[in-house]
C-alpha positions in Angstrom: 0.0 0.0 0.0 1.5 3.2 -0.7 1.7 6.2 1.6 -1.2 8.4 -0.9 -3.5 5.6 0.1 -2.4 5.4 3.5 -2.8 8.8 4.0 -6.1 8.7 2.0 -7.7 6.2 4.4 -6.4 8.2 8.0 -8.0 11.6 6.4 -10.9 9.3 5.9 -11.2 7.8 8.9 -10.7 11.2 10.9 -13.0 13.0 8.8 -15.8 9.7 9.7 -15.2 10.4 13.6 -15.7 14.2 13.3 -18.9 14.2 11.7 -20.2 11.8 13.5 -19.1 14.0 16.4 -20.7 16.7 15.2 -23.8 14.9 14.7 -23.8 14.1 18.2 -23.4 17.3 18.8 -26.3 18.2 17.2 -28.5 15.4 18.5 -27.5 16.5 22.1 -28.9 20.1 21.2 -31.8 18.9 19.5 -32.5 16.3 22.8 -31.8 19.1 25.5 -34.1 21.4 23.5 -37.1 19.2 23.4 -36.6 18.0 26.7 -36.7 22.1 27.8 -39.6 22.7 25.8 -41.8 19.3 27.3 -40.2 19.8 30.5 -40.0 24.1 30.7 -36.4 23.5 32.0 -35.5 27.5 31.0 -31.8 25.9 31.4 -32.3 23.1 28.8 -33.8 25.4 26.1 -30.8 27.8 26.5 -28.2 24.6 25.9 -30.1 24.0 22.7 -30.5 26.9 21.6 -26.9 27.7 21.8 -25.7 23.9 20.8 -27.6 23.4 17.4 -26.5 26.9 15.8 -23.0 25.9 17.4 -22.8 23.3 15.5 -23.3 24.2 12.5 -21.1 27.2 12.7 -18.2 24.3 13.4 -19.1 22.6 10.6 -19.1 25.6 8.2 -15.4 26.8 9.6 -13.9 22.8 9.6 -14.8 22.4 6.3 -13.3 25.9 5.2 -10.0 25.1 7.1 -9.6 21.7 6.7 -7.3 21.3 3.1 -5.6 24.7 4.8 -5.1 22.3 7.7 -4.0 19.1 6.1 -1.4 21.5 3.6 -0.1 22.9 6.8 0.6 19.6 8.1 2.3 18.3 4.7 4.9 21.5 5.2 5.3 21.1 8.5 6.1 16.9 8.2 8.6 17.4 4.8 10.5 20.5 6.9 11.2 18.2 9.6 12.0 15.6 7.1 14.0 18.0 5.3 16.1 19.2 8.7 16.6 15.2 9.9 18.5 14.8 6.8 20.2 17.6 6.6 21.4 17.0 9.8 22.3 13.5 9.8 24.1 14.5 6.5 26.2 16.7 9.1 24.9 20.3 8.1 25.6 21.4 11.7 29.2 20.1 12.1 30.0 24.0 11.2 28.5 25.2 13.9 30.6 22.8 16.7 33.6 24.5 15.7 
C-alpha cells in the first residue's frame, strides 16, 4: 500500500469520527431542546438553543480550514524531514567549531 493511500484512508477515517461527532453534537442540542420545551427546564432550552446553531457554525469553519489544515501539516512533516536529513548529513558540524 502506498503512503497516498495510506494517508487517503487516515483523512478518511478522521473525517468519519468528526462528523459523527458533530452529529452528536447536534442530536444532544436537538435532545436538550425538546426535553426544555416538554419539561419548561428554561436551562435546557438555553443549551439548545446555543448547541444546534454551534454546530453548524463548526461545521461551516472545519470544512473551510480543513485542506488549509492538512497542507499545513504536509509543510510542517517534509520541513522536519528536510532538517533530519540535513542534519544526519552533518549540516551542523560548522556550527561545533
Amino acid at each position: 500500500m502506498s503512503q497516498d493511500q495510506s494517508k487517503e484512508r487516515q483523512e478518511a477515517s478522521l473525517i468519519g469520527r468528526i462528523l459523527s461527532m458533530e452529529a452528536l453534537l447536534l442530536l444532544m442540542g436537538v435532545a436538550s431542546l425538546v426535553y426544555g420545551i416538554v419539561n419548561s427546564t428554561e436551562t435546557s432550552i438555553l443549551w439548545g438553543v446555543i448547541i444546534i446553531p454551534g454546530v453548524f457554525i463548526l461545521i461551516k469553519v472545519r470544512r473551510k480550514d480543513w485542506k488549509k489544515h492538512w497542507e499545513e501539516m504536509e509543510a510542517e512533516k517534509k520541513a522536519r524531514e528536510d532538517y533530519a536529513r540535513w542534519k544526519a548529513s552533518g549540516g551542523d558540524t560548522k556550527a561545533k567549531k
